[in-house]
mmCIF file of the N, C-alpha and C atoms, coordinates in Angstrom:
data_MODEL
# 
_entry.id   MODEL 
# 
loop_
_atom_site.group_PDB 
_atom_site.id 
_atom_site.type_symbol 
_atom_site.label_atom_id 
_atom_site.label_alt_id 
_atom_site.label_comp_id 
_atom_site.label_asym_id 
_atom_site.label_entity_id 
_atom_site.label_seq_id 
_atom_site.pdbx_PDB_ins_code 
_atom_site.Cartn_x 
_atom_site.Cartn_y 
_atom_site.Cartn_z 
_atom_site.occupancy 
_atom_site.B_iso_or_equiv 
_atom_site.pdbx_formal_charge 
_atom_site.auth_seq_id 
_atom_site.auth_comp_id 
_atom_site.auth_asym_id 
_atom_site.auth_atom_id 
_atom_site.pdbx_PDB_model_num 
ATOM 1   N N  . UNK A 1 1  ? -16.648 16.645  42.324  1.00 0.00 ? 1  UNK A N  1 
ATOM 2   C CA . UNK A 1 1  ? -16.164 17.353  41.157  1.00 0.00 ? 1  UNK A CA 1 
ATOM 3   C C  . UNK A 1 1  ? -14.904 16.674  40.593  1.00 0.00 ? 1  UNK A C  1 
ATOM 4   N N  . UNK A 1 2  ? -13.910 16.415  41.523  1.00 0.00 ? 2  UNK A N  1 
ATOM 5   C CA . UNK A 1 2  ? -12.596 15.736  40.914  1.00 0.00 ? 2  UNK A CA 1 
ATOM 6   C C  . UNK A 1 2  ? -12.883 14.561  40.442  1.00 0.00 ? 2  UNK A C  1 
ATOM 7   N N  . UNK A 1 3  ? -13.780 13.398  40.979  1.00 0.00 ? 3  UNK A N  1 
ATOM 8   C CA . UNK A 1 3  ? -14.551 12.097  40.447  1.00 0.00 ? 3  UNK A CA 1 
ATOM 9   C C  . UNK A 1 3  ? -14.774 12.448  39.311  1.00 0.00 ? 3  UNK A C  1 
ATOM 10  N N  . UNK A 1 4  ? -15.898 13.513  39.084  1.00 0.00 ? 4  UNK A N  1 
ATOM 11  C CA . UNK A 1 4  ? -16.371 13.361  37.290  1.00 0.00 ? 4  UNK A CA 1 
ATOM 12  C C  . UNK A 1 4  ? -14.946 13.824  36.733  1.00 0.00 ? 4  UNK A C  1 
ATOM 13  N N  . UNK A 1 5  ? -14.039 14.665  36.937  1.00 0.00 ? 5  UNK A N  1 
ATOM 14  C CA . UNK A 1 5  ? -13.186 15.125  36.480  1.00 0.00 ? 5  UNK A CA 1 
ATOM 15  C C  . UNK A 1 5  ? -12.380 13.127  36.034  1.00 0.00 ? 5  UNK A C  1 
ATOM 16  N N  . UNK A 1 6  ? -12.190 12.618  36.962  1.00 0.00 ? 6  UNK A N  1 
ATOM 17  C CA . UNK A 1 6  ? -11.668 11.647  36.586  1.00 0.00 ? 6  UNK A CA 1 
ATOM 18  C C  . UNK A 1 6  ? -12.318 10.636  35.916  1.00 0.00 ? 6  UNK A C  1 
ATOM 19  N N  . UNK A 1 7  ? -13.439 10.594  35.531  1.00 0.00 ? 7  UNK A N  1 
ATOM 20  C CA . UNK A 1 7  ? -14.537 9.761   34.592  1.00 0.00 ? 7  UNK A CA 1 
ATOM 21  C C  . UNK A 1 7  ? -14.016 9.415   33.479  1.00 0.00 ? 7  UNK A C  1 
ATOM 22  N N  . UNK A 1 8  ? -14.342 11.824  33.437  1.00 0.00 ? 8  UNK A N  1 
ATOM 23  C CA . UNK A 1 8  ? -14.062 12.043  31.677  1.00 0.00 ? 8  UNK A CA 1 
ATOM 24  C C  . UNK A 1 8  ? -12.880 11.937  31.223  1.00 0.00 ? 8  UNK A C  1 
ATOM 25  N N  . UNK A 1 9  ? -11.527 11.908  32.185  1.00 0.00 ? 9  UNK A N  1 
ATOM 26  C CA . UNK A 1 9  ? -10.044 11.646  31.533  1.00 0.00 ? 9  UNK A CA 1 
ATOM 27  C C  . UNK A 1 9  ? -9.858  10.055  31.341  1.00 0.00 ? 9  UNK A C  1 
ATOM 28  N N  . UNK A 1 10 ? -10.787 9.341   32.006  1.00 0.00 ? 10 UNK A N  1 
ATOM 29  C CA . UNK A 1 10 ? -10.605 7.861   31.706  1.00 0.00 ? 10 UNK A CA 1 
ATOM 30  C C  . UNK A 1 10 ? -11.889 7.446   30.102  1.00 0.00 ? 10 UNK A C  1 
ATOM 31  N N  . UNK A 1 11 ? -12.929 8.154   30.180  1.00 0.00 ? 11 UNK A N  1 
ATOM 32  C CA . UNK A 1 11 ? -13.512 8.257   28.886  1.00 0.00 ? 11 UNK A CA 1 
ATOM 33  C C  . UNK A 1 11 ? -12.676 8.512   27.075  1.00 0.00 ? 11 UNK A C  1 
ATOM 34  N N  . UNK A 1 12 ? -12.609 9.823   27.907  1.00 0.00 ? 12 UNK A N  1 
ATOM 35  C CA . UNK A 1 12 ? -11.153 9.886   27.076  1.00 0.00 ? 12 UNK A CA 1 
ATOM 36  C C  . UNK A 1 12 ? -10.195 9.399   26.482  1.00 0.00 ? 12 UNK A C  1 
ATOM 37  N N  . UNK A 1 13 ? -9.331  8.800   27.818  1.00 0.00 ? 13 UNK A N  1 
ATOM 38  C CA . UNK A 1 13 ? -8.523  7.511   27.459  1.00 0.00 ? 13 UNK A CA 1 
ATOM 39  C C  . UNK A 1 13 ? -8.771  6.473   26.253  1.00 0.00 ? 13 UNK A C  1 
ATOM 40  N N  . UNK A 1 14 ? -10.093 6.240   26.663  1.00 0.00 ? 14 UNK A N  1 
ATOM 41  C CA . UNK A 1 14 ? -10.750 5.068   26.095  1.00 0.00 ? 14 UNK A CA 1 
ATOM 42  C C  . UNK A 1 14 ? -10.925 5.136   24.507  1.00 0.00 ? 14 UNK A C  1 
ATOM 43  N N  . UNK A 1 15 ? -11.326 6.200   24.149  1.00 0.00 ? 15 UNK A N  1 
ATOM 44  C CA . UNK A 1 15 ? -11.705 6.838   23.182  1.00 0.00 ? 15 UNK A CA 1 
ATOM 45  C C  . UNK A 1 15 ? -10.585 6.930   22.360  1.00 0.00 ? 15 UNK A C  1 
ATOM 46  N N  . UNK A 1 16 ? -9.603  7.508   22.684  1.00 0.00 ? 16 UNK A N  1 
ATOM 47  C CA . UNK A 1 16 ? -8.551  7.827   22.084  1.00 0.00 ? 16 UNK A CA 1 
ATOM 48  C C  . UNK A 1 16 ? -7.749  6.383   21.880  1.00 0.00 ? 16 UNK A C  1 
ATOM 49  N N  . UNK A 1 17 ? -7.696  5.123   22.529  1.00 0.00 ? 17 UNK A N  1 
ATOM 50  C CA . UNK A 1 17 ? -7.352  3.763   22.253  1.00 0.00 ? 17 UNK A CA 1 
ATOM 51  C C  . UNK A 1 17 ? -8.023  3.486   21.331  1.00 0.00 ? 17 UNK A C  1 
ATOM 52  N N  . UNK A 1 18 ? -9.595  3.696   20.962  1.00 0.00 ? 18 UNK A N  1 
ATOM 53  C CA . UNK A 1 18 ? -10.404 3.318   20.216  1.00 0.00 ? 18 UNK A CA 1 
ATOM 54  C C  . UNK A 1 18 ? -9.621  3.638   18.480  1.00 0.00 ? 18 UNK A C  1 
ATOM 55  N N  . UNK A 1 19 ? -9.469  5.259   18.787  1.00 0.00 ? 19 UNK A N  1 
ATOM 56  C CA . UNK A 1 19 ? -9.441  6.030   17.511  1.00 0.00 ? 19 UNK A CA 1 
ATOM 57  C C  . UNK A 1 19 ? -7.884  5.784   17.079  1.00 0.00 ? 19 UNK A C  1 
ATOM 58  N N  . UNK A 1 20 ? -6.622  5.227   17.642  1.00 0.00 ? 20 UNK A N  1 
ATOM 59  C CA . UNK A 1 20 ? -5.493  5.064   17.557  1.00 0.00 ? 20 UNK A CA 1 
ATOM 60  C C  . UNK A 1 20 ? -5.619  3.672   17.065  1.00 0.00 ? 20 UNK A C  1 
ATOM 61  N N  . UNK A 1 21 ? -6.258  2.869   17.448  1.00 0.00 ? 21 UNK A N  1 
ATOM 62  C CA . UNK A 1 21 ? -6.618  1.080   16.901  1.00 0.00 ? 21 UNK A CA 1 
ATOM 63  C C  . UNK A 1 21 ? -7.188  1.187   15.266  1.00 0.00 ? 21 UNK A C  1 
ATOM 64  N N  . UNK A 1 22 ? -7.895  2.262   14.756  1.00 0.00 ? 22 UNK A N  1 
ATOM 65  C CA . UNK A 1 22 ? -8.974  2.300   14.029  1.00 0.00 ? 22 UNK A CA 1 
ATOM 66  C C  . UNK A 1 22 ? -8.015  2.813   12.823  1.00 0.00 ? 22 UNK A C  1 
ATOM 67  N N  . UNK A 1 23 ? -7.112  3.791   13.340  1.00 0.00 ? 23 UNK A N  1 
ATOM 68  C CA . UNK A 1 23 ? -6.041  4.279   12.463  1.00 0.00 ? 23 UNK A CA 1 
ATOM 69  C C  . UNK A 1 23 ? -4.986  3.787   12.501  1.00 0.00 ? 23 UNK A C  1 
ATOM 70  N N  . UNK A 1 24 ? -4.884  2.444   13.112  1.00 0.00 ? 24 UNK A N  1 
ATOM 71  C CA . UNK A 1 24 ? -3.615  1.886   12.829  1.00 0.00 ? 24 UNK A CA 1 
ATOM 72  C C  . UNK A 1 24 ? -4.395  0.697   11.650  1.00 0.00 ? 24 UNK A C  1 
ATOM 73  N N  . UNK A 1 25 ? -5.138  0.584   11.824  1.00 0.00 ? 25 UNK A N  1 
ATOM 74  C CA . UNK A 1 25 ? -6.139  -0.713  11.011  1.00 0.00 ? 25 UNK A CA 1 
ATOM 75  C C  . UNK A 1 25 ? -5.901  -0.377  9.680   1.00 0.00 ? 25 UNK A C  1 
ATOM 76  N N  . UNK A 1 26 ? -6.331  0.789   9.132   1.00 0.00 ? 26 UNK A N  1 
ATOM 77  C CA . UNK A 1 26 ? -6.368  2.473   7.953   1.00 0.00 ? 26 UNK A CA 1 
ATOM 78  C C  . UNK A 1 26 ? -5.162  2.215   7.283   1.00 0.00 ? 26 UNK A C  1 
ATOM 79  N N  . UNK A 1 27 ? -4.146  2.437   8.455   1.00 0.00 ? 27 UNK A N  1 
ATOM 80  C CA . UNK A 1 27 ? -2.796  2.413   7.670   1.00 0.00 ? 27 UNK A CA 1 
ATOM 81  C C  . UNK A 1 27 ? -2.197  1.633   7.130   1.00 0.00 ? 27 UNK A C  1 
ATOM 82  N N  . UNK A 1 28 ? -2.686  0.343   8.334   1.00 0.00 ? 28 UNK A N  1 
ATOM 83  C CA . UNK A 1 28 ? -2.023  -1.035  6.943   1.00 0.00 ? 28 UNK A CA 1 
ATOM 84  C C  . UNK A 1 28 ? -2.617  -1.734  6.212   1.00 0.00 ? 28 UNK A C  1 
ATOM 85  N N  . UNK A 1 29 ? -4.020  -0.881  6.123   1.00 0.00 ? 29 UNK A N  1 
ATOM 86  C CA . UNK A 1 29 ? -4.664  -1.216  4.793   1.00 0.00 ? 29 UNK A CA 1 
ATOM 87  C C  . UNK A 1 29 ? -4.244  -0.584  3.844   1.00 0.00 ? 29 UNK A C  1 
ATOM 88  N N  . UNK A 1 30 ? -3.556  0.839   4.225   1.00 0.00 ? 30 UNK A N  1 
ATOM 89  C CA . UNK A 1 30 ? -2.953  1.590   2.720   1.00 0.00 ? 30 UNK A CA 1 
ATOM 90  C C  . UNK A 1 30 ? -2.048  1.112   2.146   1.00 0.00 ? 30 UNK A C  1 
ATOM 91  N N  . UNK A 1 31 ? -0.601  0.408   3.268   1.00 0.00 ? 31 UNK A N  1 
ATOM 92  C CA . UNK A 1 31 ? 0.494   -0.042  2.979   1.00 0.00 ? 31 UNK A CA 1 
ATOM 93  C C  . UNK A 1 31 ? -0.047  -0.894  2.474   1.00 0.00 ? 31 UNK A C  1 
ATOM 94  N N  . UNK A 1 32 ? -0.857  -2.416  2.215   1.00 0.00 ? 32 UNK A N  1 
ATOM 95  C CA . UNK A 1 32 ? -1.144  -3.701  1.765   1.00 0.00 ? 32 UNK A CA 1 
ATOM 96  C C  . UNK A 1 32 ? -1.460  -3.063  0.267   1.00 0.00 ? 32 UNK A C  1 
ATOM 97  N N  . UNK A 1 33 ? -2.025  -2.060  0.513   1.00 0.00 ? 33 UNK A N  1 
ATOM 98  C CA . UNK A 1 33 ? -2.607  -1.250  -1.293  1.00 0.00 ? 33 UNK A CA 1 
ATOM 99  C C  . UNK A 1 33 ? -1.426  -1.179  -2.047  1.00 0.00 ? 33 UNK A C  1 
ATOM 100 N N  . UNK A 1 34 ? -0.423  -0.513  -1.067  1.00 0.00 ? 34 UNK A N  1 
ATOM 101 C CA . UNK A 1 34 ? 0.648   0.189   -1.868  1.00 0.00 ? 34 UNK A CA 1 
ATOM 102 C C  . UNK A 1 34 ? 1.346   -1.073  -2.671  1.00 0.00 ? 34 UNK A C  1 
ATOM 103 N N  . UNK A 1 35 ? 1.662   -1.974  -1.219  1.00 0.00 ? 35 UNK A N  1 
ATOM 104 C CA . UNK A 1 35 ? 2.342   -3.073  -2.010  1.00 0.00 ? 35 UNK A CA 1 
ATOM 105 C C  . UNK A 1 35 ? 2.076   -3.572  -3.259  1.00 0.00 ? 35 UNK A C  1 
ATOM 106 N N  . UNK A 1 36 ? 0.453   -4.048  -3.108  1.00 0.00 ? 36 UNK A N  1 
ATOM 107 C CA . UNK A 1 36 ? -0.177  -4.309  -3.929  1.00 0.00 ? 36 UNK A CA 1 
ATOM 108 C C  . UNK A 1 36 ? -0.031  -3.541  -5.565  1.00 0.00 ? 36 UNK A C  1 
ATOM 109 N N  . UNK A 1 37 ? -0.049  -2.591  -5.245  1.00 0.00 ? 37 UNK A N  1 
ATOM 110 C CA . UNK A 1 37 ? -0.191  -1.304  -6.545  1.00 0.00 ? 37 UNK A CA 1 
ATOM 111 C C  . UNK A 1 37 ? 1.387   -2.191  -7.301  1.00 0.00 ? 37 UNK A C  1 
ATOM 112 N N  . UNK A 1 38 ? 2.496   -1.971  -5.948  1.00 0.00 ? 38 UNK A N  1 
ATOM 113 C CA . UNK A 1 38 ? 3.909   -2.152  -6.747  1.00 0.00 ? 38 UNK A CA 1 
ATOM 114 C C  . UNK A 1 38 ? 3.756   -3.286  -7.408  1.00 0.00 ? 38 UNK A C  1 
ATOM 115 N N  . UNK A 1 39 ? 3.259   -4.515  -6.736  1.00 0.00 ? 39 UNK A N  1 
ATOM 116 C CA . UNK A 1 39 ? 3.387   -5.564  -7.225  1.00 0.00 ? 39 UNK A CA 1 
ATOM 117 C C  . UNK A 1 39 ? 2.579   -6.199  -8.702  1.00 0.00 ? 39 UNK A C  1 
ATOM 118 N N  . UNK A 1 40 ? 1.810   -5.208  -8.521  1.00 0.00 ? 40 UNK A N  1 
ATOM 119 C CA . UNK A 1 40 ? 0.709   -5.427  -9.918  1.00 0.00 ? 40 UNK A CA 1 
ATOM 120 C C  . UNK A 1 40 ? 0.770   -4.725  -10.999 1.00 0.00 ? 40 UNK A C  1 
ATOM 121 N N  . UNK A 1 41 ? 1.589   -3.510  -10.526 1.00 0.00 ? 41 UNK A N  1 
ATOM 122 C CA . UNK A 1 41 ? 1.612   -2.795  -11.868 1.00 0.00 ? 41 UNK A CA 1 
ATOM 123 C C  . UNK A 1 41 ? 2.810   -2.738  -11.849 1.00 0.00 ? 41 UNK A C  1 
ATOM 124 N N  . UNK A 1 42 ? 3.612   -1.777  -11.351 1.00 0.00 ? 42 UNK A N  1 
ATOM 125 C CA . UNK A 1 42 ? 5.263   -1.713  -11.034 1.00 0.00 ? 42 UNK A CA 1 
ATOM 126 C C  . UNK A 1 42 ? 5.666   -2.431  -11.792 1.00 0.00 ? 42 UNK A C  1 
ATOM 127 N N  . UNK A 1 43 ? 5.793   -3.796  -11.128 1.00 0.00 ? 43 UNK A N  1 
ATOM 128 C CA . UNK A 1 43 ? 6.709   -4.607  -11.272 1.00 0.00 ? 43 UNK A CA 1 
ATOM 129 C C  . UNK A 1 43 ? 6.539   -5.480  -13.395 1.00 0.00 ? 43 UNK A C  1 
ATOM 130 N N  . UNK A 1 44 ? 5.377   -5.388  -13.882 1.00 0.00 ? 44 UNK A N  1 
ATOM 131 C CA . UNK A 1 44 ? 5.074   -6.069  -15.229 1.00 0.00 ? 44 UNK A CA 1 
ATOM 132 C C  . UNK A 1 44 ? 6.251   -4.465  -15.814 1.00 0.00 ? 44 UNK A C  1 
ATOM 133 N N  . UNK A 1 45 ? 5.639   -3.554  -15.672 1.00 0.00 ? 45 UNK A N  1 
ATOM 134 C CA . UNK A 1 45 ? 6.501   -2.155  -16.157 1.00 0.00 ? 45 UNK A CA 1 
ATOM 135 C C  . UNK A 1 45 ? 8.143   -2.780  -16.528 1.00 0.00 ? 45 UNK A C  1 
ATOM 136 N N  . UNK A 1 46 ? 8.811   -2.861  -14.650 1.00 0.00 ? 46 UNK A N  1 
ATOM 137 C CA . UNK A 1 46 ? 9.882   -3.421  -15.189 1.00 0.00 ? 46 UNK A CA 1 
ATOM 138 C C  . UNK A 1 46 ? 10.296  -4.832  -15.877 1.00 0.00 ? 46 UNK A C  1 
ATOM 139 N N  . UNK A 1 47 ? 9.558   -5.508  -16.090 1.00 0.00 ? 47 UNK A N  1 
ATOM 140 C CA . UNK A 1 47 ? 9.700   -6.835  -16.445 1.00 0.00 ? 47 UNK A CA 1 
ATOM 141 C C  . UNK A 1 47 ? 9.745   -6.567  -18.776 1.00 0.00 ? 47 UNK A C  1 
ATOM 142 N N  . UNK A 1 48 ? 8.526   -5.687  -18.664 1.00 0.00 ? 48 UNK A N  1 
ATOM 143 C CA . UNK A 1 48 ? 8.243   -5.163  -19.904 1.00 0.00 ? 48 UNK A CA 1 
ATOM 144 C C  . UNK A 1 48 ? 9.515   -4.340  -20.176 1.00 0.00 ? 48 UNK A C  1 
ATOM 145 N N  . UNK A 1 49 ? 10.595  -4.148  -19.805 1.00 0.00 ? 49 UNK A N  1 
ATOM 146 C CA . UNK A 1 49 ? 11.877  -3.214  -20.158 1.00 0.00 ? 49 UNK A CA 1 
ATOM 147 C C  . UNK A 1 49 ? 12.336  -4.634  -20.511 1.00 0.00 ? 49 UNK A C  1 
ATOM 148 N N  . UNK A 1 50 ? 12.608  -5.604  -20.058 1.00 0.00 ? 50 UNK A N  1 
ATOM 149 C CA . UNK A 1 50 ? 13.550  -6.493  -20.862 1.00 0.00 ? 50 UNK A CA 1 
ATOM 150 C C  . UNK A 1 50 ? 12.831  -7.447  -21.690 1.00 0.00 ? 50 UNK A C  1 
ATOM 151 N N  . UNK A 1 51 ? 11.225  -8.015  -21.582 1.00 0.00 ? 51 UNK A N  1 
ATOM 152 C CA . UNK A 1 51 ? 10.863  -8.265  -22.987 1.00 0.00 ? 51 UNK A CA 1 
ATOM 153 C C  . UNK A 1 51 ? 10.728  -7.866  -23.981 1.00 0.00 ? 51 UNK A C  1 
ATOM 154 N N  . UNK A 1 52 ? 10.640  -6.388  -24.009 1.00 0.00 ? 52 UNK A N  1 
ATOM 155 C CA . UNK A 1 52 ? 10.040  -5.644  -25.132 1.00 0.00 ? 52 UNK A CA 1 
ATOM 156 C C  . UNK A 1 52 ? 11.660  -5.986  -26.165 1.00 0.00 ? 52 UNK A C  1 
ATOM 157 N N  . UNK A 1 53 ? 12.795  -5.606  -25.671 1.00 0.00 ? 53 UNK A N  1 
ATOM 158 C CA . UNK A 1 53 ? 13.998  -5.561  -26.650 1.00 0.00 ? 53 UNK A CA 1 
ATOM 159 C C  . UNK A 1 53 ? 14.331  -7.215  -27.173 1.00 0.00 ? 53 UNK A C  1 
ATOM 160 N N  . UNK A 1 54 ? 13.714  -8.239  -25.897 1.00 0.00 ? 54 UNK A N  1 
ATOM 161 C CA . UNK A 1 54 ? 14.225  -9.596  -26.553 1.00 0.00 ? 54 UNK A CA 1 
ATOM 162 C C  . UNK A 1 54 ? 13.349  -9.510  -27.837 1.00 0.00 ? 54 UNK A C  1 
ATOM 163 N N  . UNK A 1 55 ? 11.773  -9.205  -27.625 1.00 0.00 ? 55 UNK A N  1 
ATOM 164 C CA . UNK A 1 55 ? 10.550  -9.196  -28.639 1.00 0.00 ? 55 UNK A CA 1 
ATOM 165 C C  . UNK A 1 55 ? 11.008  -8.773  -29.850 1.00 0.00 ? 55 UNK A C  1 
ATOM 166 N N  . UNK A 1 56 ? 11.618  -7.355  -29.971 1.00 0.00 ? 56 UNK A N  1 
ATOM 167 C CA . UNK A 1 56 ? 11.930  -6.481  -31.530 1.00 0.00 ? 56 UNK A CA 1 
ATOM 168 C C  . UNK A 1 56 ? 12.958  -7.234  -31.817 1.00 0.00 ? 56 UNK A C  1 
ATOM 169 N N  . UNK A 1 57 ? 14.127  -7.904  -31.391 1.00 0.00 ? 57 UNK A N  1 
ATOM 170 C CA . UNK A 1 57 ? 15.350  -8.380  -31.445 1.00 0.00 ? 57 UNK A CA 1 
ATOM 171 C C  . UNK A 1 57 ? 14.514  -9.812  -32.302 1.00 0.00 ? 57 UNK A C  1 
ATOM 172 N N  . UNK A 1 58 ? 13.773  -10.443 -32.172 1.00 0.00 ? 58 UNK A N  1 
ATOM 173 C CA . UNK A 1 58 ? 13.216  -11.835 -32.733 1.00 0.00 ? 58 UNK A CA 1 
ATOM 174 C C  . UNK A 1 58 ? 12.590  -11.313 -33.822 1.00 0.00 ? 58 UNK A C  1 
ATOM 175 N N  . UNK A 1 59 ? 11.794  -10.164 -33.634 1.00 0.00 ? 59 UNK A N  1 
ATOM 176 C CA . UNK A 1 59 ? 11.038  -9.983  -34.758 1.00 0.00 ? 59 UNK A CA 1 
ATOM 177 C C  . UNK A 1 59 ? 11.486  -9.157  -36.045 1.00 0.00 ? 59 UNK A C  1 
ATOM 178 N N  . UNK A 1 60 ? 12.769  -8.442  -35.845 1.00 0.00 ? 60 UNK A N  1 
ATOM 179 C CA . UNK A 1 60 ? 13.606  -8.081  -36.791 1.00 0.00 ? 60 UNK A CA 1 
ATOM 180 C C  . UNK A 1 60 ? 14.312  -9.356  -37.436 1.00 0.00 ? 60 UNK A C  1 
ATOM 181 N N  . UNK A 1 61 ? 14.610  -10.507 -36.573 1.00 0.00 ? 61 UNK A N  1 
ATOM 182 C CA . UNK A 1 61 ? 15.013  -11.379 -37.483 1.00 0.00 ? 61 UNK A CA 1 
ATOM 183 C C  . UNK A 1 61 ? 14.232  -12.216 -38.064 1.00 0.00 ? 61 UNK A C  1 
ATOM 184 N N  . UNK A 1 62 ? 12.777  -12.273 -37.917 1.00 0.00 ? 62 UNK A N  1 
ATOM 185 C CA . UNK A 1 62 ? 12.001  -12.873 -38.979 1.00 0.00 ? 62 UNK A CA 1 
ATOM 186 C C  . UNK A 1 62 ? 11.957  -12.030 -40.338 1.00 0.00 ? 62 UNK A C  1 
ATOM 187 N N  . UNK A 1 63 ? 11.514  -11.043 -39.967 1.00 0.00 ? 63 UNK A N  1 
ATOM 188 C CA . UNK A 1 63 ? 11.395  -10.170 -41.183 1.00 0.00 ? 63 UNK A CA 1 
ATOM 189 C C  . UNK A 1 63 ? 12.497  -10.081 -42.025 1.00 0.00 ? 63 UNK A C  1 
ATOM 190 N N  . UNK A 1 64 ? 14.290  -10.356 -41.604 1.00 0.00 ? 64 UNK A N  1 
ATOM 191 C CA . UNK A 1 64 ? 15.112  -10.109 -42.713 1.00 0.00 ? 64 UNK A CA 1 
ATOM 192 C C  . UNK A 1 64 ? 16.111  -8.630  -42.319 1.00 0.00 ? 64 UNK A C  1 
ATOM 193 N N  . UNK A 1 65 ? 15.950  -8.110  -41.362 1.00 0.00 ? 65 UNK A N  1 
ATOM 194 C CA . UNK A 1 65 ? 16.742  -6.598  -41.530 1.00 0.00 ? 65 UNK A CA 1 
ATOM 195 C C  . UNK A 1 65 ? 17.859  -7.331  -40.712 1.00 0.00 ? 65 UNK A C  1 
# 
């Protein structure tokens, strides 16, 4: 009885290494997303805050105002 008892806590074990590997895999596939997200969108966002004013700043002086 204590044998199978000790089977299933080493089954267990096993299992639970399995499912802790599987969700660590998960997670830094989300973080690589996230980065990703910042780096692809984020970052043009802030980049677009300081072209947009050089842009109107050139194009007010073609036009004359």
């Amino acid at each position: 009885m204590e044998q199978e008892i000790l089977n299933r806590l080493q089954a267990q074990e096993e299992l639970l290494k399995n499912i802790y590997r599987s969700t660590e895999t998960t997670r830094k596939y989300f973080m690589w997303t996230f980065y990703g997200t910042l780096v692809l969108f984020v970052a043009p966002l802030i980049l677009l805050a300081f072209v947009i004013p050089s842009f109107l700043d050139s194009l007010s002086t073609m036009s004359g105002i």
